[in-house]
C-alpha positions in Angstrom: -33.5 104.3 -103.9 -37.2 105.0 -102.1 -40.1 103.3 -102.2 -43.1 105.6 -102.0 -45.9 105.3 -99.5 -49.2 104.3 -101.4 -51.5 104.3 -98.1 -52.8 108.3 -99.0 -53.1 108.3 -102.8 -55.7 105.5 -102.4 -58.6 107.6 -100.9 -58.1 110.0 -103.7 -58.5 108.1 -106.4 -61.4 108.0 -108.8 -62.7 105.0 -111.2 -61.6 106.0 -115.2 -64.3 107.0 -117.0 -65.5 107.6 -120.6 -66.7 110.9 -119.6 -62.4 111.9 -119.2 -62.0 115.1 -120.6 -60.7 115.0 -124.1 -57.7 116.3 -125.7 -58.2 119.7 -127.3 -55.1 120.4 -128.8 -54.7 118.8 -132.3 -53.2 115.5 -133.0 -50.9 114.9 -136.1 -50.0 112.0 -137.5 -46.8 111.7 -139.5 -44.5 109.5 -141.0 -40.8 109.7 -141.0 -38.4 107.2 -143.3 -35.1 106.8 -142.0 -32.5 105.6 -145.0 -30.2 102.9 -144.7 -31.4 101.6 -140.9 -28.7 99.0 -139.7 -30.0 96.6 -137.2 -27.7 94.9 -134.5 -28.1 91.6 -136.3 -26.0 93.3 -139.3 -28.9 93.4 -141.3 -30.5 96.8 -143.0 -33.4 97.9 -144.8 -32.7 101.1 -147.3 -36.4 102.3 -145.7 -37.6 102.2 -142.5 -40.8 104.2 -141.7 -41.2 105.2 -138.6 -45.2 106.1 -137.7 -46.2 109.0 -135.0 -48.4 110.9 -133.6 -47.5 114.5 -132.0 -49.8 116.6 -129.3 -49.3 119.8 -128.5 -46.3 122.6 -129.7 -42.5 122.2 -129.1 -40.8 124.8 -127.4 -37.4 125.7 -126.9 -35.3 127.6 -124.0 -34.0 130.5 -126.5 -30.8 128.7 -127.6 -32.4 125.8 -129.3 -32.4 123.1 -126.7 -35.8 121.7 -126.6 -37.4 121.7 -122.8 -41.0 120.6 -122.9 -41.1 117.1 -125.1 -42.3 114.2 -123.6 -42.3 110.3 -125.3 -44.7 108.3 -124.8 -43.8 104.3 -126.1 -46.0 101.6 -125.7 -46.2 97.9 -125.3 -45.7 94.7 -127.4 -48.7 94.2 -130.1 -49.5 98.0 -129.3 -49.3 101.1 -131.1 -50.0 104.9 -130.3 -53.4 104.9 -131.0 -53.6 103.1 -127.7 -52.9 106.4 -125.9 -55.0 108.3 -127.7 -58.6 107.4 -125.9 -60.2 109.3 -122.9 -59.2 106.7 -120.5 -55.4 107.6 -120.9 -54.9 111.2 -123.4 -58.6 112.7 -121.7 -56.5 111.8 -118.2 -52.7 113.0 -118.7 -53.3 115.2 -121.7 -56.0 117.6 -121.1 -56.2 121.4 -119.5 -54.2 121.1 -116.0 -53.5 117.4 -116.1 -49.9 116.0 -115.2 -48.9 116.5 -119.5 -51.4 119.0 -120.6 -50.6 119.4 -124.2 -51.0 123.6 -124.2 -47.8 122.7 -122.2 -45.7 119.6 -123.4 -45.2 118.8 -126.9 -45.9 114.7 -126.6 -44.4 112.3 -129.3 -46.3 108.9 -129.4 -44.3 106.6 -132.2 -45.1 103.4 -133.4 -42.4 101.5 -132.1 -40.9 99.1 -135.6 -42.8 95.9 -136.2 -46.0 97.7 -135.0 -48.8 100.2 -136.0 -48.3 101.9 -139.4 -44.6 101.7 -139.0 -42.5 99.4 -140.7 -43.2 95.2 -139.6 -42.9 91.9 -141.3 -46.7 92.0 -142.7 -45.8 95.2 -144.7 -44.5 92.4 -147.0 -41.3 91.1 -146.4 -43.0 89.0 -144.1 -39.9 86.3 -142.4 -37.4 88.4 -144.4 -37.8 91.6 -142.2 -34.8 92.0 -140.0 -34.9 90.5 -136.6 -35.2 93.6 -134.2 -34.2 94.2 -130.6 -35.2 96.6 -128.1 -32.0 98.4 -128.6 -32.7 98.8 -132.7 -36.2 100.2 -131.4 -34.6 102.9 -128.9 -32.1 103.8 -131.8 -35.1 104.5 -134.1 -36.9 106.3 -131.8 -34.1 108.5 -131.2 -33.3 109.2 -134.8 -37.3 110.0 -135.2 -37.0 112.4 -132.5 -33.6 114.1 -133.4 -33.6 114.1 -137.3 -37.4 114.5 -138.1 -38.5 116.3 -135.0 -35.9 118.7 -134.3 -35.9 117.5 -130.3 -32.5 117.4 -128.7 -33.7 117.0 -125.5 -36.9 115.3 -123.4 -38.8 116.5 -120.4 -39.2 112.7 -119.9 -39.7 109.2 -120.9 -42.7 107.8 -120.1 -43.5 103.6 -121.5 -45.8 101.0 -121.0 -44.5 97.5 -120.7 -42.3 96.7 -123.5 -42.3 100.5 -123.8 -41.1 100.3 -119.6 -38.3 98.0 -120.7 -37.5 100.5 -123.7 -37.1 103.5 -120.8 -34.6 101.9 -119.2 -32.9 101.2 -122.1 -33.3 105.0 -122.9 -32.0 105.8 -119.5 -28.6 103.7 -120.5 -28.1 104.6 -123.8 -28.3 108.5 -123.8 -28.5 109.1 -120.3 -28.3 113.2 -120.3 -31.5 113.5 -123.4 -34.4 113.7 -120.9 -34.9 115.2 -117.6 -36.7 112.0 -115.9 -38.1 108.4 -116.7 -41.4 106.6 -115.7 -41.1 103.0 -116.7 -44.2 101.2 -116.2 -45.1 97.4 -115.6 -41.5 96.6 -116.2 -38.4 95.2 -115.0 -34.9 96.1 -115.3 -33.6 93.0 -115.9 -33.5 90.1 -119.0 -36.6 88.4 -119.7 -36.5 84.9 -117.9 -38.7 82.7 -116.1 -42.1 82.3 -116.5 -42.1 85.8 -118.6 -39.6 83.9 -121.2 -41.5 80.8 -120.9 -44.9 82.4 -121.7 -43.5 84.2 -125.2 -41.4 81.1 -126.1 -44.9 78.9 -126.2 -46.8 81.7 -127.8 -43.3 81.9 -130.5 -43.8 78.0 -131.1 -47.3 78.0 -131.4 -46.8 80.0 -134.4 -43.9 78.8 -136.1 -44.9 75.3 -135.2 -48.6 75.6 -136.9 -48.1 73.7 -140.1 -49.5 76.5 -142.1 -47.1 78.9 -141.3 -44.4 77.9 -144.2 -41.9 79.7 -142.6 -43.7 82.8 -142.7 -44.8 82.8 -145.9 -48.6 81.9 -145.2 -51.6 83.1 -147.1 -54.4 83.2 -144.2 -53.9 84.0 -140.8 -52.8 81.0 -138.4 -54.8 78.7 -135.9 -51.7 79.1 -134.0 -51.9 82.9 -133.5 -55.2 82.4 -131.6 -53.0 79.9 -129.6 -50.6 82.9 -129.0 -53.5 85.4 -128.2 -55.0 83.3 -125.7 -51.1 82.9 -123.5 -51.1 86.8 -124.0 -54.7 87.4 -122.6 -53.7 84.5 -119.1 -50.9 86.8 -118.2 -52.0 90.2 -118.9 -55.1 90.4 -116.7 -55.7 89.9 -113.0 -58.0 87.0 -111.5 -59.8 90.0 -110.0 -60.3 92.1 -112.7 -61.9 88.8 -115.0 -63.9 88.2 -112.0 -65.5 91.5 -112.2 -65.4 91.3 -115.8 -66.9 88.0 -116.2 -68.5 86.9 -113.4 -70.4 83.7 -114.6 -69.6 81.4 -117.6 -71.6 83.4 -120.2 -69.7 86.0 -119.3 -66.5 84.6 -119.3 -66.7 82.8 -122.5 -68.2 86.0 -124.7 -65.0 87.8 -122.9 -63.0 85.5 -124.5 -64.5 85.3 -127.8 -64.7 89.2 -127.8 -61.1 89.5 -127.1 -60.2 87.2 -129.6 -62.6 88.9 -132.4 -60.9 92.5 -131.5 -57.2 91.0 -131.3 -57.5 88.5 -134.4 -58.8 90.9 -136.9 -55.7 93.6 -136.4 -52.9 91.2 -135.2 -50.5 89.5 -138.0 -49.0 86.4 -136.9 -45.5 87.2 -138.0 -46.1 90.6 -136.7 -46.6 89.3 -133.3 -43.7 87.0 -133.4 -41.4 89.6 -134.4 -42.4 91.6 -131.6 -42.0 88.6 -129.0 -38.5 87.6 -130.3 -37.6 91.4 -130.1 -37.1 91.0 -126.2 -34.6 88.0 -126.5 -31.4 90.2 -125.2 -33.1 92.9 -123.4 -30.8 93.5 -120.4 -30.2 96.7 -118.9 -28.9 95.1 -115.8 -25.5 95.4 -115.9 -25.4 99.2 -117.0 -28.0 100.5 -114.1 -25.8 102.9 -112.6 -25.6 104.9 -116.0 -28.7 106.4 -115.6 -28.3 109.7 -114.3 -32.3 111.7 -114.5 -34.7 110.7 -111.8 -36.7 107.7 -112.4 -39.6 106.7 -111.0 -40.3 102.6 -112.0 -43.9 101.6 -111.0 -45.2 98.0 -110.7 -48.4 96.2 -110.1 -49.0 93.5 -107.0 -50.9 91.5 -109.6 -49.1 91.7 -112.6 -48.1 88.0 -113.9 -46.0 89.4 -116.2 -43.7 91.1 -113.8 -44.7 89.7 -110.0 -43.2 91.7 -107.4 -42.1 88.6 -104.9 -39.3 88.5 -107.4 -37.5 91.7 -105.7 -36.1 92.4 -109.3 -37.4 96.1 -109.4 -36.2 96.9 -106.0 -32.7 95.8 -106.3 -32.3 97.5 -109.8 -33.8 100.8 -108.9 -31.5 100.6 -105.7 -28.6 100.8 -108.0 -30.1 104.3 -109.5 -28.9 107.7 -108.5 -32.3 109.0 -107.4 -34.5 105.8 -108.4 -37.7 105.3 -106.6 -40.5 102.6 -106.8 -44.0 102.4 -106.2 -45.6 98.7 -106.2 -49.4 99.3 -105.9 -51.2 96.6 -103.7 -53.8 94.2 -105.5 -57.3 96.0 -105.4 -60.8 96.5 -107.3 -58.7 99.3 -109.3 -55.9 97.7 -110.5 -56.2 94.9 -113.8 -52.9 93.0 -113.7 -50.1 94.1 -116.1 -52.4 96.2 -117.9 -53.2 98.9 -114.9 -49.9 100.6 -116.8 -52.7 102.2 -119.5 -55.1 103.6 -116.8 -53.5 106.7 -115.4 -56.4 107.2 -113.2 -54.7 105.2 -110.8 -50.6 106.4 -111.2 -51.1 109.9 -112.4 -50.0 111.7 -109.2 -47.0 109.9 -108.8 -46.1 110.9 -112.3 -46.9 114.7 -111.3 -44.7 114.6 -108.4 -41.9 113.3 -110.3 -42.1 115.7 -112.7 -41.9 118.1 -109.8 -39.1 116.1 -108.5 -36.9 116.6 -111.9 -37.7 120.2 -112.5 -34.7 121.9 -113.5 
């Protein structure tokens, strides 16, 4: 295992901007519906839809293995459409960035329990099956090898709970994909203050009387109470300074958030997708993962604080496994610096250099 100097890449870094180039090659949307999906809780649903998004063409190396497809798997609450802006797609996906999509052909799912794929507000509401992290890996890979045609990945790329579903990918197939970038993650179970955090936001809403066991009819004072332990860990005391540097400021930031997040976010939705991590654990199995991983972390990220040493004794237990912690600054934003590339992007290009085959 390496850790990777950071003292260089800082003096060539630039501050994301809305002017990123965008994305030329076309995006399309799709939706596969996988028959008779069996969770690891035993249950099934005869239906499960599984939402995407594709960039670019696939391409194969003349016998039909697939060699340039990259997926992209993001965080809990999130979908794909959160890649799909200038400050992420206009700074990997573009002409001569690290994925440019006249080269890679890049899969962005909806993981389940998010997006426009399959979740509890569809309509089965508490009757949707209890996922895991390991039933959303085992959907993603059916999307990818009975819909898509891809038998193979250039690499894994995921943001947060999208992180903790690369290491999971790394485990569970551990020749499909040339190399892994997990992201804002750890490779270990959820415990600790990152366990506590969900388990309040969890009883917030199934302990708000209107909730009925999930069979409410308006959204829940006690999703807001969720929202608001989701926003104190995600962002950096830096970052909201900036942000919000007087009590106007702070207090429209807050009601702003809580506008944007309130009017997408279904409170069964979002407990779903906190109960999902229960038995993440990847742990034990570390030394299965055989392609080159790269696993970078932020200094301020609450989520997943580096004076744990977590990261750096799992990745040491990974046949070429290196980490890159980045140091608190004025460019990183807590846990959520994993969706601005600006500051990561050349560490992705040099490991895809790195696992060139």
């Amino acid at each position: 295992m390496k850790t990777l100097a950071l003292a260089a890449a800082f003096g060539l870094l630039s501050a994301p901007s809305a002017a990123a180039q965008i994305v030329p090659q076309p995006r399309v949307p799709g939706d596969a519906v996988i028959r008779d999906f069996r969770f690891a809780s035993g249950e099934s649903l005869a239906e499960l839809k599984m939402h995407y998004v594709t960039i670019g063409r696939k391409l194969d190396d003349g016998r039909g293995r697939t060699t340039n497809a990259v997926l992209v798997l993001h965080g809990t609450g999130g979908s794909s459409e959160q890649f799909l802006g200038p400050h992420f797609a206009g700074v990997l996906f573009g002409p001569g960035q690290p994925l440019d999509a006249s080269r890679y052909y890049i899969v962005i799912p909806d993981g389940i329990g998010h997006g426009a794929s399959s979740k509890p507000s569809d309509g089965l509401k508490a009757k949707f099956p209890r996922y895991t992290y390991d039933d959303m890996v085992k959907a993603q890979y059916r999307l990818l090898t009975e819909f898509l045609g891809v038998d193979h990945l250039r690499l894994v790329i995921g943001t947060s709970m999208g992180g903790m579903h690369a290491w999971v990918w790394g485990e569970t197939h551990p020749a499909f994909m040339d190399a892994l970038l997990p992201l804002a993650s750890l490779p270990a179970p959820i415990a600790g203050r990152n366990r506590m955090w969900r388990k309040m936001a969890m009883d917030l809403i199934r302990g708000d009387p209107e909730w009925k066991g999930g069979d409410y009819t308006a959204q829940l004072p006690g999703l807001r109470g969720a929202l608001s332990l989701l926003l104190t860990v995600s962002g950096s005391p830096l970052g909201w300074m900036q942000l919000a540097p007087d009590r106007a400021a702070a207090d429209a930031a807050v009601e702003k958030y809580m506008a944007e997040r309130l009017a997408k976010m279904d409170a069964n939705d979002l407990l779903w997708a906190l109960d999902a991590s229960r038995d993440y654990d990847p742990w034990l199995g570390l030394e299965k993962i055989k392609a080159p991983l790269l696993a970078i972390n932020f200094a301020d990220d609450a989520i997943n604080p580096p004076e744990l040493g977590i990261l750096e004794k799992g990745v040491a237990r990974v046949k070429g496994g290196q980490t890159v912690v980045f140091p608190l600054s004025e460019k990183t934003r807590g846990h959520q610096t994993h969706t601005w590339p600006d500051l990561w992007k050349t560490y992705l290009s040099e490991l895809l250099v790195r696992s060139k085959r």
